[in-house]
N, C-alpha and C positions, 0 to 999 in steps of 0.2 A: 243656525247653530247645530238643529239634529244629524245634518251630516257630516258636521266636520267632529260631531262628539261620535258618531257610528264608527267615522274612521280612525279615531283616537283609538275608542274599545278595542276596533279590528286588529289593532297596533300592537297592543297592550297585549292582547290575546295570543300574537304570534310570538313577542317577543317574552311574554312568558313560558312559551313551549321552546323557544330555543333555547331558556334558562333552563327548562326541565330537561331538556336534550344535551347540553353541554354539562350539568351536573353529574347527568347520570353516565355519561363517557369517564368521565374524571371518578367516577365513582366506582367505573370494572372494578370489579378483583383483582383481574389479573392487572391492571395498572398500579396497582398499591405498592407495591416492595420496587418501583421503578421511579427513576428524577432525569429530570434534564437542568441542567443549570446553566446560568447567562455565560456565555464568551467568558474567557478573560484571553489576554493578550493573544486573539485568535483561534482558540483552544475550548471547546465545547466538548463538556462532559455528560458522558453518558449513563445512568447506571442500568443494569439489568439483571433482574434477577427470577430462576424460578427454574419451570420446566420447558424444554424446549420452545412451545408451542406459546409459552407464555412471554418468553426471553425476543420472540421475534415478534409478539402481537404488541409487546410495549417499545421496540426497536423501531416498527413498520408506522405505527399511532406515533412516538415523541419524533420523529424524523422527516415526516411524509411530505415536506414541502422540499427538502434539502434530498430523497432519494429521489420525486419526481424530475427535480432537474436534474440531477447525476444524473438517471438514464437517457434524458433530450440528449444530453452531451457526448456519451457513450455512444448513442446511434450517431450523433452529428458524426465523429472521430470515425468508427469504423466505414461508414457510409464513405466520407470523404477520401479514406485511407485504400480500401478493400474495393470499392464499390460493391457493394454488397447492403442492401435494406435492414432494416431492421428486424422485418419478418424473418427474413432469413435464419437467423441467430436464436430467434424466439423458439423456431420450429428445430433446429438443432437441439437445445437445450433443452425440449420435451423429449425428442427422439434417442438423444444419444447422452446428454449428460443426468439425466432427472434418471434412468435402472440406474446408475451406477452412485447416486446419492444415497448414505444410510440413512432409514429412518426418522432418527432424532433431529438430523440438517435437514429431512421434509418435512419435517414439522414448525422448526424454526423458519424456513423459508416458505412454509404456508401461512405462518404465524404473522410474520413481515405484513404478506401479500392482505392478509386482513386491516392489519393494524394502519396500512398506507388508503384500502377503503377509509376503515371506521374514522381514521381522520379529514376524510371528504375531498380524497381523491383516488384517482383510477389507473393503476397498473395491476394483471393480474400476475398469476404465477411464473409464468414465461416468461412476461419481463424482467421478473426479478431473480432469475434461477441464470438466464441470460446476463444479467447486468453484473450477475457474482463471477460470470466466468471471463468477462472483460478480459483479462489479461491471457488466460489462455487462446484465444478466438485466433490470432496471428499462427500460432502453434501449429492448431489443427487446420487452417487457410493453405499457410507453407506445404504443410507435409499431403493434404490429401488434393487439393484443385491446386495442383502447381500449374497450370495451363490458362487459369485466370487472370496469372498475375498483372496488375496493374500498371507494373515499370518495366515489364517487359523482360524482367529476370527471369533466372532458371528457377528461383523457388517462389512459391504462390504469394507470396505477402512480404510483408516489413514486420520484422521484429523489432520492436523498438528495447532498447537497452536501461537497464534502467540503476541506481543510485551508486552510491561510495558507502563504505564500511568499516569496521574494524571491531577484533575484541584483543584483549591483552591483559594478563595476567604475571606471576611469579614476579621475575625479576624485571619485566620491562616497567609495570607499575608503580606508585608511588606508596602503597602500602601490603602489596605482592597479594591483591585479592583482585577479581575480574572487573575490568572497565569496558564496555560496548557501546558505539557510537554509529548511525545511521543518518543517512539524509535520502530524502527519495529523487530520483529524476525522470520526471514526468510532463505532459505538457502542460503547461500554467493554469490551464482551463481544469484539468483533474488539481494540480498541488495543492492551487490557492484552496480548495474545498476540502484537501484530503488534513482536516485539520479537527477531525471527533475522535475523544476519548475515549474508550469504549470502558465500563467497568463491568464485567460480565460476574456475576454468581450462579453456575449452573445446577442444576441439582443433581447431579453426577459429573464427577473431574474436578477440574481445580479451577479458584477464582482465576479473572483474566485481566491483565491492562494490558491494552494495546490501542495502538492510534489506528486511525484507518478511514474509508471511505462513506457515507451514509447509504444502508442497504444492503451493505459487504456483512456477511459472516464470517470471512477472516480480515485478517490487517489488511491484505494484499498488497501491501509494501512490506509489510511482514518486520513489523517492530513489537515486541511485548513481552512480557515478563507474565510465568503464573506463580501460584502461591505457592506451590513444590519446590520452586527455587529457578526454574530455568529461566536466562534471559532470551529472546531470538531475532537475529536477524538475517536482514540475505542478502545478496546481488544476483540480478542475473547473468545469464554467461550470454556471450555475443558470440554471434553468428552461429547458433543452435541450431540443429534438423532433426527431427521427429515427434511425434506423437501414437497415441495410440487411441483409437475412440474406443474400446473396451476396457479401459483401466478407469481408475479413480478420479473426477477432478481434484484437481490441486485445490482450488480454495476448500476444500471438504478433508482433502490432507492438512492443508495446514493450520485449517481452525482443529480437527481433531488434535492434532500432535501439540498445540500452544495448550490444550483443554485435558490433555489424561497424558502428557508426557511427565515422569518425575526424576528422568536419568538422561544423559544423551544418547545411551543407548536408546531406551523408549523412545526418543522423537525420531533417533535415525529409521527405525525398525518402521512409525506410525508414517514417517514420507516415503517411505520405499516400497511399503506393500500396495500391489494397486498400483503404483505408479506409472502415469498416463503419459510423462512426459513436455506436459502441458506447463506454462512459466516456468522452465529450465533454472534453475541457480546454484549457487555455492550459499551453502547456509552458514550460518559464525552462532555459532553458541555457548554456552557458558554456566556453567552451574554454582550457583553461588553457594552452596552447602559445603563444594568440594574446592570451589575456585579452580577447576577444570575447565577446558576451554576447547573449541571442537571446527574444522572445517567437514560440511558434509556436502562433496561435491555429486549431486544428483543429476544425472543423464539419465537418458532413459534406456541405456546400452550397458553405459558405464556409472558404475557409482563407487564413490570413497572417501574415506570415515580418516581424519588424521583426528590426533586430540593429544594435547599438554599439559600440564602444568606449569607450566613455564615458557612461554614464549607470548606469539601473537597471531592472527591472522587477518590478513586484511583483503575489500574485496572492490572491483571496479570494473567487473561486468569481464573478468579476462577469465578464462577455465585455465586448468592446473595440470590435471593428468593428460599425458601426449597421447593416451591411446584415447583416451573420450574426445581430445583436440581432433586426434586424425579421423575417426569413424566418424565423429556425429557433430564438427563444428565445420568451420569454414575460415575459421580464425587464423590472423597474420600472426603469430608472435615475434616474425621481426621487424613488423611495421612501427618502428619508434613515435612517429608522430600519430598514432591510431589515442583515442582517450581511454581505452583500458590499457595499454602499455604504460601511456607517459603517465595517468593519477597511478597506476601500481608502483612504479619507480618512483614515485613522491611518496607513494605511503611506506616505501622501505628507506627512504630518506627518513622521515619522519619520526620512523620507530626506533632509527638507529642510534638519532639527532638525539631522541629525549629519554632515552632507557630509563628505567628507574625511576620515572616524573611522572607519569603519566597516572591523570586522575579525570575527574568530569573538566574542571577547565582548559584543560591542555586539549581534550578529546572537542571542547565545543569551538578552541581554536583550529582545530584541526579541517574541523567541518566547513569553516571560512575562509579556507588556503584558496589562494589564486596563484599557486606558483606553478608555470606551465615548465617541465624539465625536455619539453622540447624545445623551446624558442628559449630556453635558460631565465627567464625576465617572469616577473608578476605580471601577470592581464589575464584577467576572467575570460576563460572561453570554455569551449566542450574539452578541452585537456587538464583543466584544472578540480580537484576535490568537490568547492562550491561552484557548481555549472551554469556557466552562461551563456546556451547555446545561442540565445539570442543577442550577442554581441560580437558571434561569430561568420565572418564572412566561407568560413570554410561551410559551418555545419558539423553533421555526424554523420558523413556518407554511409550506405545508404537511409539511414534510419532515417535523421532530423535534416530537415533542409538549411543553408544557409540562411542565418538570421532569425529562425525557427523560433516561436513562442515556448521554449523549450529548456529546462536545466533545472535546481535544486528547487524545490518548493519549499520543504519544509526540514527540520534535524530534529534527530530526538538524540541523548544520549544518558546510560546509567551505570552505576554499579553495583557490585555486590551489595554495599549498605543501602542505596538506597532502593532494591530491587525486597531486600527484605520487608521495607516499610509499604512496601508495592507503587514504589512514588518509580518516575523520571523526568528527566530536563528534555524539555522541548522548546523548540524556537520554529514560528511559521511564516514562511518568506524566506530570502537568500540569509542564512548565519553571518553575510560579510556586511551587509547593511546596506546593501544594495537595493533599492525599491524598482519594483517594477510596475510602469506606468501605461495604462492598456490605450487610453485615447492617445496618447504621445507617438506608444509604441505604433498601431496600428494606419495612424499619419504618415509614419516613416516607410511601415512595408504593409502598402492596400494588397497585396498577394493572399495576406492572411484574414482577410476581411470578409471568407467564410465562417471563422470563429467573433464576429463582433457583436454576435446575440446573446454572449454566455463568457467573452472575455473581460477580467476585472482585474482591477488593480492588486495588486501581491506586494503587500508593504511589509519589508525587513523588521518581525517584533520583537523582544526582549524574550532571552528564555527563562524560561516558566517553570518551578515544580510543579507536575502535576501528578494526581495519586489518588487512593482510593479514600470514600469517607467513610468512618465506622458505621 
């Protein structure tokens, strides 16, 4: 019996130090004014609150299993996309994007990098400073190693395109106050995941909701509302060219501009200065104080600012001005059956269709459209609103390959009222109620059975208010 009570004590003794050890994690300071709450219908809330450094140490600690795999998946995607390693990217982002990071975002992205230790795993700075620039990496690929390209194009990389949009206002709306509605289109392996709320308090700027990826310091689908009133979304524009490695990262603009913009002015002003180039888009914004509504089309050449009172703007990866089109795109605009032509042609259908109506249910219909205005006929594919590039034998040349694990992941949509309460409707999975089935899928095209370590099922959920708590 002495040895097996020796090893009872030995037990006893360790498992009380894990209790002291796990008490005293939960006990930080800087974890106090922070929560994470269970799912609901997909949807993992975050809150965060403090100073920089504290805002990413409770971000890095309440996430750290869920940013661990976003980055496996990150390197899986560019490695397989770029060829290009992971190192690669790490050492980039020390070299060329970490001088051009201000302060307060190295703090919070030092904050992160602790918070993903003290939670008892290991990525350091570079992966996470890397993993926030995910979306720009193609940008600066394209514009500087065009000689590497992978498919043998004139420009270094694939851009990938990404969601559908809309804001509207005045008369097309049902109570002539702003309505904005977003869905992201991404590859399944990011959507099904990109489904955390973020509720940021920072201690300079203004409160934040916005949805987004774990480990991101901005949305990087770029949906959220802060407390000053503004709502924001974006698309990117297709077939972009340029970048600049001495300007500002974009995720660093666009968390600044969602975090101390109070005007559209201030957010056009906080993505232009600096401007790298890097994720390319048409932003839609909207201020709910004014009921003002705004396209801010950003190139890195060209830039322009419309904004109304009265109308709408809607976005589906196509650019707007011919001089940004001709300089620094590559864009068909009389390619009809292209998916930023034919969903643009539906969303002017759409806006035409319902003037006047238009509120969050019209908007979270809207996000469900399968109507393809080039084949005339309903069927989900890469031309329709909600994207199903994986039921498409075309694809999204060059971007998504036929059949591509690819199209809407998730939609959020709000408005003036409920942007004041700091709430929005969200829905995670396709809005039309399409579920997507990864063992089924994966049976049918083994091509993509590079992604079968990290692909999961993306089931159609019910949309959600989701908001901040007092």
């Amino acid at each position: 019996m002495r040895p097996r009570l020796a090893r009872l004590f030995s037990l006893l003794i360790v498992g009380a130090a894990l209790i002291s050890c796990s008490t005293e994690i939960k006990t930080d300071p800087r974890l106090e004014r922070s929560f994470r709450r269970p799912a609901v219908n997909g949807w993992t809330l975050v809150h965060l609150e403090g100073t920089p450094a504290e805002i990413g140490f409770q971000h890095g600690y309440l996430l750290a299993p869920e940013i661990t795999e976003i980055q496996k998946i990150i390197a899986l995607e560019l490695e397989h996309d770029y060829g290009k390693k992971w190192e690669f990217f790490r050492a980039e982002a020390q070299a060329m994007m970490w001088p051009h990071v201000e302060p307060r975002y190295q703090q919070e992205l030092q904050g992160i990098t602790e918070g993903v230790r003290v939670g008892g795993l290991t990525l350091d700075l570079w992966d996470i400073v890397a993993l926030n620039a995910a979306l720009e990496w193609p940008y600066y690929l394209d514009t500087l190693l065009p000689k590497e390209s992978k498919t043998g194009s004139s420009t270094g990389a694939r851009i990938p395109d990404h969601c559908s949009a809309f804001v509207a206002t005045g008369s097309y709306t049902a109570d002539g106050r702003a309505v904005i509605a977003h869905n992201v289109w991404s590859p399944y392996l990011d959507g099904e995941r990109w489904t955390i709320v973020f509720d940021i308090v920072p201690e300079e700027g203004f409160r934040i909701l916005m949805d987004g990826l774990p480990g991101f310091i901005s949305s990087a689908d770029d949906f959220g509302l802060n407390a000053a009133g503004l709502m924001i979304t974006e698309t990117t524009i297709d077939g972009f060219q340029g970048f600049d490695p001495e300007g500002i990262p974009e995720f660093v603009r666009a968390r600044k501009a969602m975090q101390f913009a109070s005007s559209i002015d201030d957010f056009a002003r906080i993505m232009t200065e600096g401007n790298n180039g890097g994720y390319a888009n048409d932003w839609l914004v909207a201020d709910r104080k004014t009921d003002e509504i705004a396209r801010l089309e950003l190139g890195l050449k060209n830039v322009a600012l419309e904004r109304t009172r009265d109308g709408y703007y809607v976005g589906a990866n196509f650019p707007v001005d011919p001089k940004l089109i001709r300089e620094e795109t590559t864009f068909d605009v009389d390619d009809a059956g292209s998916s930023p032509n034919a969903r643009r042609l539906r969303w002017e259908e759409l806006m035409a269709e319902h003037k006047g109506k238009i509120d969050i249910a019209l908007a979270q219909r809207f996000l469900a459209d399968h109507y393809d205005t080039f084949q005339k006929k309903d069927e989900p594919n890469e031309r329709t609103l909600c994207g199903h590039i994986e039921l498409s034998p075309r694809g999204w040349p060059p971007d998504w390959a036929p059949y591509g694990p690819y199209g809407a992941g998730q939609n959020k949509v709000a408005d003036s009222t409920s942007a004041e309460r700091m709430s929005f409707w969200a829905a995670a999975g396709h809005a039309c109620g399409i579920d997507f089935k990864a063992g089924r899928y994966l049976k049918a095209h083994p091509e993509f059975d590079w992604q079968k370590d990290f692909l999961r099922d993306m089931p159609s959920r019910p949309w959600t208010l989701v908001g901040i708590e007092k």
